[in-house]
C-alpha positions in Angstrom: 0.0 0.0 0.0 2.9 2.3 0.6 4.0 1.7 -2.7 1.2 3.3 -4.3 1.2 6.0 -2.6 4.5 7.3 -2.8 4.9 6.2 -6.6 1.6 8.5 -7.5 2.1 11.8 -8.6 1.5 14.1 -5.9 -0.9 16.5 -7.0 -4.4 15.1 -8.0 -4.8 17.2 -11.4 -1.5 15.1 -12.4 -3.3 11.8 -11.5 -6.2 13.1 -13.9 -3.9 14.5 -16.3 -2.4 10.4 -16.0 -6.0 8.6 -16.7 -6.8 11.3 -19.4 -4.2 10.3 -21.5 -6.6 7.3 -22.4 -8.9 10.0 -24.7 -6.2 10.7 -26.9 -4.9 14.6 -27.7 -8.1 15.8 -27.7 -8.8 14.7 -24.2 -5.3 16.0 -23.0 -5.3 19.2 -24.5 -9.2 20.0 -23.1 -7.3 18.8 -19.8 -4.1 21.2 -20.1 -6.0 24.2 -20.8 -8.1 23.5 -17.8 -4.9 22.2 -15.4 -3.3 25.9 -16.9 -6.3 28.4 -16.1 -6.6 26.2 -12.2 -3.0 27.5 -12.5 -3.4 31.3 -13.7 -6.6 31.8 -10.8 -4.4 30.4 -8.6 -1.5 32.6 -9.2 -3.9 35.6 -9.7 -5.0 34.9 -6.2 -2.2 34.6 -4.5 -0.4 38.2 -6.6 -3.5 40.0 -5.4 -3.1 38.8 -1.9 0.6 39.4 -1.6 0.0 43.1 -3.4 -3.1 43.7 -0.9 -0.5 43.0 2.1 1.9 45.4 0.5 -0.8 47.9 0.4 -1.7 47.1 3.6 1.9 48.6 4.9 2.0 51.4 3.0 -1.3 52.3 4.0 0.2 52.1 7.7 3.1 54.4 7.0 5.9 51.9 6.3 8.8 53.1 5.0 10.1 52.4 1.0 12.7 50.3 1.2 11.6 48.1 4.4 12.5 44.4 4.5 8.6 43.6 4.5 8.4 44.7 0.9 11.5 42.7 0.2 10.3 39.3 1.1 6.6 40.5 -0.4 8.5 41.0 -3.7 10.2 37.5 -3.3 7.5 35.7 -3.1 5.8 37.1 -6.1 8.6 36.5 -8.3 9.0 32.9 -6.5 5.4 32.0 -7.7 5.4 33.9 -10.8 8.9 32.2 -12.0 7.0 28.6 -10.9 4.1 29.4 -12.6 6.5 30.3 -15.8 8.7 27.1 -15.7 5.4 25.2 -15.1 3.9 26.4 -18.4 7.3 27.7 -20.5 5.8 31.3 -20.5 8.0 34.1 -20.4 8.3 36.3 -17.5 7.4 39.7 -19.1 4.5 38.7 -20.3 3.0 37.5 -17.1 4.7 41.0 -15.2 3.3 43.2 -18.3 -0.4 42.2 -17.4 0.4 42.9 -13.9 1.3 46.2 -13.0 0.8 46.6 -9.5 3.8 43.7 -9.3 5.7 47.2 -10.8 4.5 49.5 -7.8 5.4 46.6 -5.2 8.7 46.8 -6.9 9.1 50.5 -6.3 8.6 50.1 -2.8 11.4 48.0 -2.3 13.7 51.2 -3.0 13.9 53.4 -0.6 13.9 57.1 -1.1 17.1 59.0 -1.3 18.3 60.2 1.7 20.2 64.0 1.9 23.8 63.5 3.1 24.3 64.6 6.6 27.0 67.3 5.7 24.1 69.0 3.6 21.7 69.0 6.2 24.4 71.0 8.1 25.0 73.4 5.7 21.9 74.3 5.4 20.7 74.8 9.1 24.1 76.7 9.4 23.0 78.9 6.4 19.4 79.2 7.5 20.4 80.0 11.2 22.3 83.1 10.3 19.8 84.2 7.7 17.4 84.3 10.2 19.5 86.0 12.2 20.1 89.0 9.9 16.2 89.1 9.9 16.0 89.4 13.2 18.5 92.1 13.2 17.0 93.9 10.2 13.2 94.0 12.0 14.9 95.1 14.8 16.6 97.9 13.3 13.2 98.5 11.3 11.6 99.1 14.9 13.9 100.9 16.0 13.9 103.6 13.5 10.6 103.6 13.6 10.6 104.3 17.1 13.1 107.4 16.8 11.1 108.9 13.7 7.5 108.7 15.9 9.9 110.6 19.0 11.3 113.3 16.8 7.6 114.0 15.6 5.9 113.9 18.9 8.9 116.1 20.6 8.4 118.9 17.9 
């Protein structure tokens, strides 16, 4: 009993696919198509899933570039590169009618980042800028101040 259960294929579509061959092409290729578009759903369902997840992040403020977009982006090109071995189609063409797997892929980058030394600079540059407008409202003030004393001492 062991026997027959370890030399059967192990999915049952391949044991159907095996007593199908008895109909002759006809049979098999009405079987293939069908054994391909289980395959397609499938993969459509589980893309959609792993892009809702990625959504799912972004909608909670992860970061681009996070390792949870990394191993979401894995596993999509792990079960699309399956599904394209399975059935000897090419890659592209299963990416190009997906484009959100495009977006997921973006994700993975993360933004650029300004260089510390830059940041510097700039609050450097920005402190004493707002410095000399500080001193120029003052000075504004105060000659202000001086021109409404000459008049009122008059």
């Amino acid at each position: 009993m062991s026997e027959t259960i370890t030399a059967a294929p192990g999915d049952w579509s391949d044991r159907l696919f095996d007593k199908a061959r008895s109909l002759g092409r006809k049979g098999i290729g009405k079987l293939n198509h069908w054994r391909r578009q289980q395959d397609q759903s499938a993969l459509e369902k589980s893309l959609a899933r792993i892009i809702e997840v990625a959504n799912g992040h972004k909608a909670k403020g992860l970061a681009k570039g996070s390792p949870a977009y990394v191993v979401l982006r894995d596993q999509a090109n792990a079960r699309i590169l399956t599904f394209a071995s399975k059935w000897k189609i090419d890659v592209a063409v299963i990416e190009a009618q997906a484009p959100a797997l495009a977006e997921l892929r973006s994700m993975c980058i993360p933004d650029r980042q300004t260089p510390a030394g830059i940041k510097l600079l700039v609050a450097l540059v920005g402190a004493i800028f707002s410095l000399v407008l500080v001193g120029a409202a003052s000075g504004l003030i105060h000659a202000g101040h001086d021109w409404v004393m000459h008049l009122i001492a008059r």
